[in-house]
N, C-alpha and C positions, 0 to 999 in steps of 0.2 A: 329415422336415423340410419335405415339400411344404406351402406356402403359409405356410409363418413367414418368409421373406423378403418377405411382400407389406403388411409392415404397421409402417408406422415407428414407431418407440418413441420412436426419439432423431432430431435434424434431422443429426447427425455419422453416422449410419450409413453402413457403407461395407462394402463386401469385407470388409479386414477385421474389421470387429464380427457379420458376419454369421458370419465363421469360429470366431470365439469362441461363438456358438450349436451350430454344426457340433461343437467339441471337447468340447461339455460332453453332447452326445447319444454323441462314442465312446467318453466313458469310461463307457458303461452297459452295454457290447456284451461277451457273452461269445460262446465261440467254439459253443454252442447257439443262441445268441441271432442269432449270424451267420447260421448257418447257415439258420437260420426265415428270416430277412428276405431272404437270398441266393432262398433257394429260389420265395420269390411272387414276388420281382423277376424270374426268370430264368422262371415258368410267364408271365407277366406280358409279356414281350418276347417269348416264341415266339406268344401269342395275337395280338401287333401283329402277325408276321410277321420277326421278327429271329431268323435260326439261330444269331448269335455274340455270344460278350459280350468284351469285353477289359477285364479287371477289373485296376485300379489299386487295389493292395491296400495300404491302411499298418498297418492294423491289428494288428500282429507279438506282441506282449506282452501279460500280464497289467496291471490299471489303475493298479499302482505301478511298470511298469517293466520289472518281473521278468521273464527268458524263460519261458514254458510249461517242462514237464518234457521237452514234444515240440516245438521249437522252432518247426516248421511247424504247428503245430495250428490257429492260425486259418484258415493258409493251405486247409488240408486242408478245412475248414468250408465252404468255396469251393468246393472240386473235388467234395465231395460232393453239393453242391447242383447243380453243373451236371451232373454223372453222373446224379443221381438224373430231371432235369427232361430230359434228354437236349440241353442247347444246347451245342454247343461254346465252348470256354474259351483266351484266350490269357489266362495270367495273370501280372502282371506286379506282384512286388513290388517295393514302394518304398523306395529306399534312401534313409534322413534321417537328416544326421547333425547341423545346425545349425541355429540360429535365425534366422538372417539375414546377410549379405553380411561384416559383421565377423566371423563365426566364433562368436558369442552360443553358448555351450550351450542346447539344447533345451530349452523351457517345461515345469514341470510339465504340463499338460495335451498336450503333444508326449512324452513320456515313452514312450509304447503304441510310438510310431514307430521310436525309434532301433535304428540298428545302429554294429556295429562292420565295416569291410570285411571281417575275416576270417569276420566270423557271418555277412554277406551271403553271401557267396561260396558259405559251406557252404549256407547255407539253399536258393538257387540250385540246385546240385548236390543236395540233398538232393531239392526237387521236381521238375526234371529228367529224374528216376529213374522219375517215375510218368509221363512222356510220353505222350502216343497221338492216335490220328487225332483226335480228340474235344478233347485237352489240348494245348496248348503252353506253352511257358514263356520270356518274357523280359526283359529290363532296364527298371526306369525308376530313373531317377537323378530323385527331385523332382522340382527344380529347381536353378538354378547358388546361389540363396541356402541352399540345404539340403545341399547337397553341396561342400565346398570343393574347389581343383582337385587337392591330392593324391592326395586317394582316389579323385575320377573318376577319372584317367587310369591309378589303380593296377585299378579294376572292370574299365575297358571295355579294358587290357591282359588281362584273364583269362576273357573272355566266349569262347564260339566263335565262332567265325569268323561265322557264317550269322545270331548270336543279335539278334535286335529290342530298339532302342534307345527306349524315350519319355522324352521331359522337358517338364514347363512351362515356358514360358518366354515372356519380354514380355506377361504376362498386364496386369498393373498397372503403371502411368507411375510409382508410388512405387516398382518392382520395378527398373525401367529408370532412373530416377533416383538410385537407392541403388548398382546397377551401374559408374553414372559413375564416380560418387563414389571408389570403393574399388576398382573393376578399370579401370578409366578406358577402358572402354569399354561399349557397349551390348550388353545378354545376348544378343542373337542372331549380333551382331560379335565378339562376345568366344569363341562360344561355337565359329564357322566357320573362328576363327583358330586355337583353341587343340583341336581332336577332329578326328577322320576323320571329319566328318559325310556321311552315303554314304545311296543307297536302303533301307538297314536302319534308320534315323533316322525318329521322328517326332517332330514341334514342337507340342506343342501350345497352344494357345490362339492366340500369334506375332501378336500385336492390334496391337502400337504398334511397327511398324518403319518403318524408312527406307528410301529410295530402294536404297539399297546392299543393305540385310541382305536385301531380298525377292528384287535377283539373285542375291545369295549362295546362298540357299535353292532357286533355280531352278535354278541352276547345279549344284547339292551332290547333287541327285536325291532328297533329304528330303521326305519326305510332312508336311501341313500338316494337323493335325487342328482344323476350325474346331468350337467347340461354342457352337452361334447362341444356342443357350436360357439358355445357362449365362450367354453374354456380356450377355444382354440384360436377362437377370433382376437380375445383380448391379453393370450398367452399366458393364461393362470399358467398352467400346469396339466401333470398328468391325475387322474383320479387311478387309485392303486385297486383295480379291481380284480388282478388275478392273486389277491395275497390270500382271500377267506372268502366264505360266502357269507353275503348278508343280502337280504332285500334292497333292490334298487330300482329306479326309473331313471328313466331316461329323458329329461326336456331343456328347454332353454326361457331364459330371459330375454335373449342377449338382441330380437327384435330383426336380424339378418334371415330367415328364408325361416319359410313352413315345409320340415319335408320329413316326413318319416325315413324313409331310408339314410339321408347322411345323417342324423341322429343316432339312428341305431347302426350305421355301419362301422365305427368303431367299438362296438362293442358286441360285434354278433353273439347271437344267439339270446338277448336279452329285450324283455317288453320295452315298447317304446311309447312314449306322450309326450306333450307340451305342456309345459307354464305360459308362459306370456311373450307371443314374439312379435313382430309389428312388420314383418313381410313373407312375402313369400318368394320360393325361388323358380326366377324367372330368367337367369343365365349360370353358364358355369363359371363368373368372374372369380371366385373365390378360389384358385389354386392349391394343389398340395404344397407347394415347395413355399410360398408365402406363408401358410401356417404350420409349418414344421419350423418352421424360422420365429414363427413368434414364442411357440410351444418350449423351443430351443433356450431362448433368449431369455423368457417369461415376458414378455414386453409386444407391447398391439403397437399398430402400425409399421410395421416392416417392409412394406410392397411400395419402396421407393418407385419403382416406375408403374404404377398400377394408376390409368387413367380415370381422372377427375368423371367420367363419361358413366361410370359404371354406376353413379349413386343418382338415382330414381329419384327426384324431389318429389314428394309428396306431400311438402309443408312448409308454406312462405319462406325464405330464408333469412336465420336469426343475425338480428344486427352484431 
C-alpha cells in the first residue's frame, strides 16, 4: 500500500477511507502470500538495522470467514518468515470481535478478523507452545471499539500473569467522541478505570488525550507506542509528548518506509522501533509541507498534486 495514501481521489478522505483501501488489499492475502510479503518485510528491517518485529496480526481466517483447517496457519506464516530471516518476533494476535462502540457485528470485509474468546484463547495457547528466545507471544485486544468489555476482562482474566498487553486507542477524535457517547467516558479514561493497566500495557497511538488520561498513563507505568509516520501520513494528530514523562516507543503500522531516523526525528532524544510496516524508504516523495497539511487538517490525503508515479506497486492491482 506505500504511496496510495499520498493521492486524493476524493476531498472526504480520511482514516477511515483510507482503511477501506487497507481491507480490500487483506482480502487478497493467503497464508503463502503472507508469508512472501512477511519474509522481504522482515530481510527489509534487519538491513535498516532493526533485530525485532512486533507484528499485530489480524489476519486469522480464510476471505469468507471460515477458520483455516489449522487455525493458526496464518499465524505460523509469520513465525516462519521470521525464523527463516532470523529477526526475532513478539507476536501478537488481534482479538476483533466488533464493528464499533455500539457492539455493530463485523463488516463483511472485517470477517478474516473475528474471533470468538474461547477460539482466541486456544489460538493463544496453541502459539504459545512454539515460544523461544527468538518467539514471543502476546495480547492485543484492537481496540475498546472492537473488543466490548465482556470479553476484555474475560481475555486479560486468562492471560498469564507476565503476558504483554497492546491496544489502540485515542487514535481518532471520531474514536474518542463515539467513546463519549456510549461509555461516557474517554477511551483512555474509560480504559484506566475499568483494567489493571500495569507496565505490561502498551497504548498505542494515545494522540488525543487530556490533561488527566496522560497522568493516568504515567502513573499506570504503561508504555506509549507513538507511530510518528503512521500519524502523519493519515493526519491523526499530534501525540502530547512534552506534557509528562511516561515510557514510550517509537513505531508504525502505517506500511510507508522503514527508517529509524524519520521515526525518531520527531521526537529527538527518545528510543526508536518498528511495529509492522510494509516498505521501506527509497525516495524523499513524502514532503514536509504535505504532512503538516494533513497533521493541520487531521485528514490524509492532502498532496493534491503529488504524482500517481511515486507509489511502487508491489501487489497486482485491486479491482
Amino acid at each position: 500500500m506505500a504511496g496510495m495514501a499520498e493521492r486524493q481521489t476524493n476531498p472526504a478522505d480520511s482514516f477511515w477511507t483510507w482503511r477501506e483501501t487497507m481491507y480490500r488489499f487483506a482480502e487478497r492475502f493467503t497464508p503463502e502470500a503472507l508469508h512472501a510479503v512477511a519474509t522481504q518485510l522482515y530481510v527489509e528491517m534487519l538491513e535498516a538495522g532493526y533485530t525485532s518485529v512486533c507484528e499485530f496480526h489480524y489476519l486469522h481466517h480464510a476471505p469468507d470467514g471460515r477458520a483455516y483447517a489449522d487455525p493458526a496457519e496464518m499465524s505460523r506464516a509469520l513465525i516462519a518468515a521470521a525464523r527463516d530471516t532470523g529477526i526475532r518476533m513478539t507476536l501478537l494476535p488481534v482479538l476483533y470481535m466488533t464493528g464499533g462502540f455500539d457492539e455493530r457485528p463485523l463488516s463483511e470485509r472485517q470477517r478474516r478478523f473475528g474471533h470468538t474468546v474461547d477460539a482466541y484463547l486456544r489460538l493463544l495457547d496453541a502459539l504459545r507452545a512454539e515460544s523461544d528466545q527468538l518467539l514471543r507471544v502476546g495480547c492485543c485486544l484492537h481496540s475498546l471499539r472492537a473488543v466490548p468489555p465482556a470479553p476484555m476482562r474475560e481475555v486479560l482474566a486468562a492471560l498469564p500473569a507476565d503476558s504483554r498487553v497492546h491496544v489502540h486507542i485515542a487514535e481518532q477524535v471520531a474514536e474518542v467522541e463515539d467513546c463519549l457517547a456510549l461509555r461516557h467516558a474517554r477511551p483512555v479514561e474509560w480504559l484506566l478505570a475499568n483494567a489493571q493497566v500495569d507496565q505490561r500495557w502498551t497504548l498505542v497511538h494515545a494522540t488525543h488525550l487530556n490533561e488527566a488520561e496522560v497522568q493516568g498513563i504515567a502513573a499506570s507505568g504503561a508504555t506509549v507506542a507513538v507511530c510518528t509516520t503512521t500519524e502523519a501520513n493519515l493526519g491523526d494528530g499530534f501525540f502530547r509528548c512534552a506534557i509528562t514523562w511516561m515510557p514510550a516507543g517509537i513505531g508504525a503500522w502505517d506500511r510507508i518506509r522503514i527508517s529509524r531516523f524519520r521515526r525518531s526525528r520527531n521526537c529527538a532524544g527518545w528510543s526508536t522501533g518498528s511495529a509492522c510496516s510494509r516498505g521501506v524508504e527509497t525516495s524523499r516523495s513524502a514532503r514536509a509541507a504535505p504532512v503538516s497539511a494533513r497533521l493541520c487538517c487531521r485528514a490524509c490525503m492532502r498532496a493534491r498534486s503529488v504524482r500517481p508515479a511515486i507509489r511502487r506497486r508491489v501487489w497486482p492491482a485491486t479491482p
